[in-house]
N, C-alpha and C positions, 0 to 999 in steps of 0.2 A: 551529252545525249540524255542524259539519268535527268536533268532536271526539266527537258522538254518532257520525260515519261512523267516525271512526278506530274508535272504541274498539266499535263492530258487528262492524264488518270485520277486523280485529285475532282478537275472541273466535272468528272460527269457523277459525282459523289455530292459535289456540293450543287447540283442541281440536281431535279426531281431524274435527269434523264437516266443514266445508270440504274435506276430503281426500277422505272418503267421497262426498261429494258428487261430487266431479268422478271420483273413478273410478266410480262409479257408471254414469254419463251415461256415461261413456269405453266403459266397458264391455259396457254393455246396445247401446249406437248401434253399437259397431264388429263385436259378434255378429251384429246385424240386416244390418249393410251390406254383410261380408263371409265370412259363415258362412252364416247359414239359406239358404238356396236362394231365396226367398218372394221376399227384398226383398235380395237381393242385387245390387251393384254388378256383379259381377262377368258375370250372369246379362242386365243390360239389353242389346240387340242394339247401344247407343252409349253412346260414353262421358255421360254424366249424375249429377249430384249428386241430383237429383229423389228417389229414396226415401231420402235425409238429410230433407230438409225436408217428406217426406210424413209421416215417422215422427219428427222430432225434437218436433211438438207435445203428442202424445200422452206422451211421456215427459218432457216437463218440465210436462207437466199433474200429473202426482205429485211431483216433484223438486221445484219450485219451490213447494208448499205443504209440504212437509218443510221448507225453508230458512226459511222466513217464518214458522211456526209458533210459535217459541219467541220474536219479535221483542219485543211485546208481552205475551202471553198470561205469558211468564216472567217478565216484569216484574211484572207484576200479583200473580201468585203469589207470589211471592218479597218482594213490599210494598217494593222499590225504584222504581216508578214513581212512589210519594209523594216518593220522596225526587229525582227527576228535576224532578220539580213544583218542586219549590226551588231552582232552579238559575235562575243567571240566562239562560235559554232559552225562547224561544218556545213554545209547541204546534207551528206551522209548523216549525220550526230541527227540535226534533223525531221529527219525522212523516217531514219526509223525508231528514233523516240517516239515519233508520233503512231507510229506500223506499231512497237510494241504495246504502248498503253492501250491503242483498240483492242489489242490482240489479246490483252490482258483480261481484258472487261469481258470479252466472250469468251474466255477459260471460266470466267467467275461464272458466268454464266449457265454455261455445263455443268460444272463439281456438284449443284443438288440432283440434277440425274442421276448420278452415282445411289439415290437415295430408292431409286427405281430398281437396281441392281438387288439393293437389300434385302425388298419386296418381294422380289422374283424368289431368291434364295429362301425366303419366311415361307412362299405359297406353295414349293416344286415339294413334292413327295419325297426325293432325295436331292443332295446339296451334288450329287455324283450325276443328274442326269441332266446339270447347266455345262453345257461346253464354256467353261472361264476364259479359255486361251481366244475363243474368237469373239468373244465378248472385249474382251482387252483389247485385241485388235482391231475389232469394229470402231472401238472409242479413237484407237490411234488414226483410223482412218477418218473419221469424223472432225479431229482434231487440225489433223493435216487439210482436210478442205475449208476446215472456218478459216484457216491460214491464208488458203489462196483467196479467199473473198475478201477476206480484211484486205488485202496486197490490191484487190480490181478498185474496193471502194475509196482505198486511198487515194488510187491513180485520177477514180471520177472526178473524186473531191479536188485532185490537184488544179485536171484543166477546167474549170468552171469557177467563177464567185458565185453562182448562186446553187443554195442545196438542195433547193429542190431537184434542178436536172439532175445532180449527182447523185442523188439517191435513185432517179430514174435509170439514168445510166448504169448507175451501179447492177440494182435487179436486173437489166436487160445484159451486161455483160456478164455477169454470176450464170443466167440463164442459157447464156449463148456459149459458154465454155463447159458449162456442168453436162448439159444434156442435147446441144445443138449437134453437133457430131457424132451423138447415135445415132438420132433422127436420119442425118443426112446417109450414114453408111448402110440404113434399111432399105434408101431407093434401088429400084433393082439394076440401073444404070452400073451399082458398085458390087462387084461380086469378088469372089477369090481373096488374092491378099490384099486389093486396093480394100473393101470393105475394114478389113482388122487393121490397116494402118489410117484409116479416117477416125475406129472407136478409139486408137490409144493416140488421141492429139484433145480428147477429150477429157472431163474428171470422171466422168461414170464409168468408165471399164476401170480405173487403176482404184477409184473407189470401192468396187465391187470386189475385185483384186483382193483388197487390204481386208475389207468385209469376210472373205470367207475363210481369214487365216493363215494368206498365204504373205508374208513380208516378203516382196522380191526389191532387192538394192532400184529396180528401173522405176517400178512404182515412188518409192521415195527419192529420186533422182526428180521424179515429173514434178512434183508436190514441190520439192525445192528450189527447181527452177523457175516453175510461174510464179512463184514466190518471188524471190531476188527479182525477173525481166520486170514485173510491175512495179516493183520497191523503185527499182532500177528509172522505170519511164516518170517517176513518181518524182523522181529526183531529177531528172532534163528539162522535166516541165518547167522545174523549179528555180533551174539553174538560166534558164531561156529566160525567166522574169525578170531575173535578180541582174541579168547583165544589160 
């Protein structure tokens, strides 16, 4: 498994894309945070990271299906996925070598927001009036959802050779899990407890959840399982070719 990561994680270093990648992200996040007016840092009446983590979803809702796009689907194309089949590795070894080095590349990704944090701390009048604890937690929840997008974009990349649909797919399934099932639990059709069990089959209530501080085991139960079920369908696909 270690040496499908190395040699994932490796290729987007020795091309320009890994680079792009993270200036991308760098760059889009640090316009919103500290230029547009809208959702500027600068503009909130207290120091708060909060329009980081209102707006980093949405942007790694595209970024992370660009990254995962080529994981599989270029394998297939290119007719080295046969030649993976020969090796002496698992489907599981894998599936998520490859799930990890993505997954890698967009931790690397986040770690200079941390650098945002800093800032906060240099500009707030006292270091006593940043709540740390749900800042922390904001990040873990942040973390835990690039999880489950890497895990969709895997799965697009799986069933397709070509990456362009799979980065389509990818954004529209990111999209369709992040925030489709709030949508759907506003119509007034759903009321009582059907509405609250529509929002939590969703990421944006257990995201919101982790957002304000609260660690509940169910929220990190959700995070881990859409994790694993697409690892998981990422791996049948794969298994269904190879046989």
């Amino acid at each position: 498994m270690w040496s499908i990561y190395r040699k994932e994680f490796i290729s987007y270093f020795s091309s320009l894309i890994g680079y792009v990648v993270i200036g991308f992200f760098l760059l889009v996040l640090g316009l919103m945070l500290w230029v547009f007016p809208d959702y500027s840092i600068l503009e909130f009446p207290y120091a708060s990271l909060e329009p980081l983590f209102n707006l980093a979803p949405t942007i790694l809702m595209i970024l992370i299906p660009a990254i995962t796009m080529r994981s599989i689907a270029e394998e297939k194309s290119s007719g080295t996925i046969e030649f993976l089949f020969t090796k002496p590795i698992s489907l599981w070894q894998l599936v998520w070598g490859k799930y990890l080095a993505n997954f890698s590349l967009v931790l690397l990704t986040l770690i200079p927001t941390l650098l945002y944090f800093i800032s906060i701390l240099a500009l707030a009048a006292s270091s006593d009036t940043i709540d740390k604890g749900t800042i922390l937690s904001s990040y873990l929840g942040l973390i835990l959802l690039a999880g489950v997008f890497t895990a969709i974009g895997l799965f697009t990349s799986s069933i397709t050779n070509n990456q362009i649909i799979a980065f389509i797919l990818g954004i529209f399934m990111c999209f369709t899990i992040h925030w489709a099932f709030q949508f759907i639990s506003g119509l007034p059709v759903f009321v009582g407890s059907l509405d609250y069990i529509i929002q939590q089959m969703g990421i944006e209530s257990h995201y919101q959840s982790i957002k304000r501080g609260v660690l509940d085991s169910r929220d990190l139960i959700y995070f881990l399982s859409i994790i694993g079920l697409f690892v998981y369908l990422s791996k049948l696909i794969l298994e269904k070719r190879k046989t």
